[in-house]
Backbone bond lengths (Angstrom), bond angles and torsions (degrees), N, CA, C in turn:
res aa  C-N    CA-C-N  psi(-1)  N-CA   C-N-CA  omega(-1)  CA-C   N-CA-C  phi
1 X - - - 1.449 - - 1.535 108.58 -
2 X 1.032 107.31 135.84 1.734 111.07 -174.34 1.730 99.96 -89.85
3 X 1.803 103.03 149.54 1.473 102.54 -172.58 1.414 105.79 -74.68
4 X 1.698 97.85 173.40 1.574 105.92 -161.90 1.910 80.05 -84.91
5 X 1.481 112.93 139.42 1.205 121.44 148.98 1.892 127.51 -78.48
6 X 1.293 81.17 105.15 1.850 88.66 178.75 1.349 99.57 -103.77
7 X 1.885 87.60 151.35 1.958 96.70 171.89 1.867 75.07 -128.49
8 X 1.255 93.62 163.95 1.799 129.09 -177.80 1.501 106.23 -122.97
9 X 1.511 97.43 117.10 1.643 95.66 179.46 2.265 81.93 -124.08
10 X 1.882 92.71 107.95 1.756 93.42 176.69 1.641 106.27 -158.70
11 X 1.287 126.67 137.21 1.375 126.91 -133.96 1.429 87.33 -97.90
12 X 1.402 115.30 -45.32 1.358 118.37 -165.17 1.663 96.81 -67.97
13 X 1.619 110.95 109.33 1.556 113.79 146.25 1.644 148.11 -4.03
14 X 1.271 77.93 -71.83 1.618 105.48 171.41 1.184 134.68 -65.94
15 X 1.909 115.96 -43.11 1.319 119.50 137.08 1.162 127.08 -66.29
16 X 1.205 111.00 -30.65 1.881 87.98 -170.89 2.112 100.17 -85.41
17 X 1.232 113.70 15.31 1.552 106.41 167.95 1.334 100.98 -103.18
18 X 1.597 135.71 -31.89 1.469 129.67 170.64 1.294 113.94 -82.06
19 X 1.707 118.83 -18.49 1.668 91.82 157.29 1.296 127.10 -85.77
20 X 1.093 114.50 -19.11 2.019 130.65 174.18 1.916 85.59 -47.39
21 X 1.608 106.10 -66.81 1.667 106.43 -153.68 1.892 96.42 -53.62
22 X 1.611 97.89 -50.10 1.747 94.31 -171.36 1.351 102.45 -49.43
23 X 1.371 119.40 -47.17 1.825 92.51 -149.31 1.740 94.23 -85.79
24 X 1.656 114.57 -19.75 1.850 93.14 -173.66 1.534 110.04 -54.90
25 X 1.377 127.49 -6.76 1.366 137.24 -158.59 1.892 105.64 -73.37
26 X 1.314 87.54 -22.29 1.598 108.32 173.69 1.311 138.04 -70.10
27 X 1.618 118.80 103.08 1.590 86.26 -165.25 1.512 130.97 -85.86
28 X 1.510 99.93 8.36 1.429 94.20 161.06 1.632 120.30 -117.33
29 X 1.610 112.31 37.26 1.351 99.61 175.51 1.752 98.16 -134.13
30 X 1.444 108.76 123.24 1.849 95.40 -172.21 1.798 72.19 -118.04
31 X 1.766 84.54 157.85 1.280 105.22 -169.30 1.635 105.14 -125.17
32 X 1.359 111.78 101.46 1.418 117.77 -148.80 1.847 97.38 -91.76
33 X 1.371 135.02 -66.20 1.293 112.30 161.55 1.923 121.50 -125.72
34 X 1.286 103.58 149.90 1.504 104.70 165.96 1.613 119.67 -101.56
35 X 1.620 112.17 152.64 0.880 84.68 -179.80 1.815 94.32 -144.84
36 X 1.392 113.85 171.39 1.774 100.27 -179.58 1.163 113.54 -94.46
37 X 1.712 128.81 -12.90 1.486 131.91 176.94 1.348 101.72 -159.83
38 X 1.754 92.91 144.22 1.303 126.80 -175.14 1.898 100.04 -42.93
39 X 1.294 120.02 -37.78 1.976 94.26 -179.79 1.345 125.79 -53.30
40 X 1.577 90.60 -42.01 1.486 101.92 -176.67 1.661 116.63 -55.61
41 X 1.323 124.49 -53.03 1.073 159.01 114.63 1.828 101.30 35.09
42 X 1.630 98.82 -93.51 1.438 104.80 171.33 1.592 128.09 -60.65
43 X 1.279 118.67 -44.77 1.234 135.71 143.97 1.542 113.61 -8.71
44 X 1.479 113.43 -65.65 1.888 128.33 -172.60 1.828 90.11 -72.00
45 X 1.484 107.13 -61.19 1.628 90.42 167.80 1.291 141.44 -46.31
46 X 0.738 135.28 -33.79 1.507 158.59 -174.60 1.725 103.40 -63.18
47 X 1.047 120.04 -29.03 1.292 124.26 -148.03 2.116 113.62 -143.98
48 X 1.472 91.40 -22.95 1.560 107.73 -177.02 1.484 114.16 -95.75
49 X 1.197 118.80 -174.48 1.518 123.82 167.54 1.651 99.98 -90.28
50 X 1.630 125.88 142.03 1.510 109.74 -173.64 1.760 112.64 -78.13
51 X 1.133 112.51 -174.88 1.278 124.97 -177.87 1.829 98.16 -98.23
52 X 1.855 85.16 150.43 1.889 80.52 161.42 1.287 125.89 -77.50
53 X 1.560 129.19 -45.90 1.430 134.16 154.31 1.476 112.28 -105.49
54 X 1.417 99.11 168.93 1.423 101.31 169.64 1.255 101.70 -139.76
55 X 1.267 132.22 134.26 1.859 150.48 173.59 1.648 81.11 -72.07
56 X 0.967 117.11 121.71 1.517 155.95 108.13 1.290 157.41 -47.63
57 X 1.519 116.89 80.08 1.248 133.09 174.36 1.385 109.71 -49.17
58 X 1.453 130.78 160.52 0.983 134.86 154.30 1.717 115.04 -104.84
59 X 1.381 122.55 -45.45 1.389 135.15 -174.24 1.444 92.34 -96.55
60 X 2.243 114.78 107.26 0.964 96.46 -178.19 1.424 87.56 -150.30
61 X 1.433 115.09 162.55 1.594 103.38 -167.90 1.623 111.13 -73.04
62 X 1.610 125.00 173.91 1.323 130.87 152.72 1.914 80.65 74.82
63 X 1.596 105.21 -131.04 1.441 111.85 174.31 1.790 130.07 -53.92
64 X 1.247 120.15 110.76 1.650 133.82 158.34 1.608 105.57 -17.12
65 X 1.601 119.40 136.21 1.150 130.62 178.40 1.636 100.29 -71.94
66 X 1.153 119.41 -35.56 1.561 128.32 172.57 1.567 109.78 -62.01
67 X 1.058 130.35 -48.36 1.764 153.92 169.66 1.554 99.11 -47.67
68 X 1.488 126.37 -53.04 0.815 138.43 168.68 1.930 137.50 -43.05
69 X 1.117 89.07 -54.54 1.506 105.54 177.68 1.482 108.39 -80.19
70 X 1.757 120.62 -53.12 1.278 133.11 162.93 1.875 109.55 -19.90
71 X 1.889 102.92 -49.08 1.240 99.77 -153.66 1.879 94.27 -93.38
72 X 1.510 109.89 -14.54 1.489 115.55 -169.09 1.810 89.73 -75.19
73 X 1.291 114.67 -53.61 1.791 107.21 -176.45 1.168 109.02 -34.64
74 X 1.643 125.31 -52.36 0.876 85.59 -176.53 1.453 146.96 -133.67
75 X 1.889 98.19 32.03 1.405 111.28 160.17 1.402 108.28 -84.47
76 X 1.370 141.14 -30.20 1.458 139.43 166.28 1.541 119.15 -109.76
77 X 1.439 123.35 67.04 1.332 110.02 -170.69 1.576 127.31 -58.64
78 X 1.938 96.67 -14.02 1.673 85.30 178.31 1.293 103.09 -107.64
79 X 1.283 124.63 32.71 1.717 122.30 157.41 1.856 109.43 -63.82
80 X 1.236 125.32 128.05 1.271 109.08 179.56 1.732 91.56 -86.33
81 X 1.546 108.74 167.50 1.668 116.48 147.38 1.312 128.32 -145.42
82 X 1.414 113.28 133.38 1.555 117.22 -168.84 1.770 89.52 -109.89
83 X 0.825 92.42 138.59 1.618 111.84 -171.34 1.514 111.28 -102.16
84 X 1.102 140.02 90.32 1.489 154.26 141.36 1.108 127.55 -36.04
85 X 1.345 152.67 100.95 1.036 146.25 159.75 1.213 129.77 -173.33
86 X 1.218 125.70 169.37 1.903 132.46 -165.44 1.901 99.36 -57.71
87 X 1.226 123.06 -33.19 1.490 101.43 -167.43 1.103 118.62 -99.77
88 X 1.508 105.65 148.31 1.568 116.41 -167.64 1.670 98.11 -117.19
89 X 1.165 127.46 -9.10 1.572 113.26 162.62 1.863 116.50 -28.05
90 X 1.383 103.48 144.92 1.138 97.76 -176.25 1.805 119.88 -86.24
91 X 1.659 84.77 -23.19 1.957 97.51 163.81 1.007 110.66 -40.92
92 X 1.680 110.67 -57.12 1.795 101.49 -146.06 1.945 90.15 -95.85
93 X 0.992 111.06 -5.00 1.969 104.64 165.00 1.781 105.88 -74.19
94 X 0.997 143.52 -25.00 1.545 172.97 82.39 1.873 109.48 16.47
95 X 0.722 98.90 -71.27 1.614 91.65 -171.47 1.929 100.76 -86.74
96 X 1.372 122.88 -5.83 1.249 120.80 178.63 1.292 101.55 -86.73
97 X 1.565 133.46 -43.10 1.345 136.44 -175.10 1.291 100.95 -81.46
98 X 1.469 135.90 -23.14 1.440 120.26 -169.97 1.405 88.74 -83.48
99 X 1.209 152.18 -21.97 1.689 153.64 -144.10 1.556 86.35 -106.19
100 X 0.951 121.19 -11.82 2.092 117.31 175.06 1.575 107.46 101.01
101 X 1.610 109.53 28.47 1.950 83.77 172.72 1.623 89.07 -95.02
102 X 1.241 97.55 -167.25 1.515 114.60 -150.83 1.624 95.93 -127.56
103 X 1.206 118.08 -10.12 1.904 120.38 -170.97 1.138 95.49 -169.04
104 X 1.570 100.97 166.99 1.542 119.84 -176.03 1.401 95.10 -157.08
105 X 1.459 118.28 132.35 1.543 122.72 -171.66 1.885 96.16 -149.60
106 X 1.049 117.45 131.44 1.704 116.99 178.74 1.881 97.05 -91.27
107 X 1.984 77.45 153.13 1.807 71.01 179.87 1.498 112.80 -71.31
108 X 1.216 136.91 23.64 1.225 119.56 177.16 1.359 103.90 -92.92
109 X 1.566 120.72 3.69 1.416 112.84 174.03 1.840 117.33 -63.95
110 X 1.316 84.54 160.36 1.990 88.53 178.01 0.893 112.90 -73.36
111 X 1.344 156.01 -162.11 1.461 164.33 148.23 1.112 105.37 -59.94
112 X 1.218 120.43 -74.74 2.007 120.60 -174.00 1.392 105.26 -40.46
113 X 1.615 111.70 -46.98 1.378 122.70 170.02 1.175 126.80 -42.60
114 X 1.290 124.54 -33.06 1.584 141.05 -179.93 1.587 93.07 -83.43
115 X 1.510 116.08 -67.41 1.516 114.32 -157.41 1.570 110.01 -55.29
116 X 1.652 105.81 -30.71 1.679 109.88 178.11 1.254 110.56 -66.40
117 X 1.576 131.78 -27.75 0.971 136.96 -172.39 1.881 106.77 -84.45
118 X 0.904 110.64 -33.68 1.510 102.76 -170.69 1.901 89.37 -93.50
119 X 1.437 134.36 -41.89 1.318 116.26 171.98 1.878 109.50 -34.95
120 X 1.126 115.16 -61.08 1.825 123.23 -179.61 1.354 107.79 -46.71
121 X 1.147 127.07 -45.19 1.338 126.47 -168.92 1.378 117.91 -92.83
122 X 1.052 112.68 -20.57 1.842 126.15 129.87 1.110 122.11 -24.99
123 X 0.975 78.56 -69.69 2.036 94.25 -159.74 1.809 98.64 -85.47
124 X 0.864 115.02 6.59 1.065 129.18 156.19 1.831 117.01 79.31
125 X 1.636 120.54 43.81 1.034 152.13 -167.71 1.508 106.81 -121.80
126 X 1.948 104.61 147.67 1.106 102.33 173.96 1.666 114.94 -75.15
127 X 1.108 113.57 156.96 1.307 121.52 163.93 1.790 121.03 -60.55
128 X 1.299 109.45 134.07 1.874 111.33 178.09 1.069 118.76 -68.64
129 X 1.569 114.40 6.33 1.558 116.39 -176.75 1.254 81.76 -107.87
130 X 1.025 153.78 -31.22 1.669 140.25 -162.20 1.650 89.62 -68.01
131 X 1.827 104.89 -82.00 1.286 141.97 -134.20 1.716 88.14 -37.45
């Protein structure tokens, strides 16, 4: 089985270089590009082959991680997105799934935690952090 290709759209630097290192650690998840904001983001789409998931910020500069997915449904509807990030409000878990991602995982998840989460949303299942 070939690995799931993930791209990372996450502003903070620092995480998005220790989650790139955690998840390449995976041998079935290669992590083909990151990026720190959603332009860049569409831009690599626009022009690339798509990703299978994409990690999902919510707090992201210029364009909303919610703005984002809304606009990814529906230029790539079979892009999946698992959504990463610091908030646990139940709104914005709510307005991220109504916008078409497929999971919601906070960064305080572990790594395995992340990789289990983007395997489901793959395979085309809700995430155990949603349900």
């Amino acid at each position: 089985m070939k690995p799931m290709n993930i791209w990372i759209v996450e502003d903070d630097a620092g995480y998005r270089r220790n989650l790139r290192a955690s998840l390449e650690l995976e041998d079935q998840v290669d992590v083909g590009r990151v990026f720190p904001a959603c332009s860049e983001f569409f831009e690599a789409l626009a022009s690339e082959a798509s990703p299978d998931v994409v990690l999902m910020d919510l707090g992201l500069p210029g364009m909303s991680g919610v703005e984002a997915i809304r606009k990814l449904s529906r230029i790539a509807p079979k892009v999946a997105v698992m959504v990463l990030t610091v908030f646990k409000e139940k709104e914005k878990v709510a307005a991220a799934l109504k916008a078409g991602a497929s999971g919601y995982l906070l960064k305080e998840s572990d790594g395995p935690e992340i990789v289990q989460g983007l395997r489901e949303v793959f395979a085309d299942d809700l995430s155990p952090a949603v349900a």
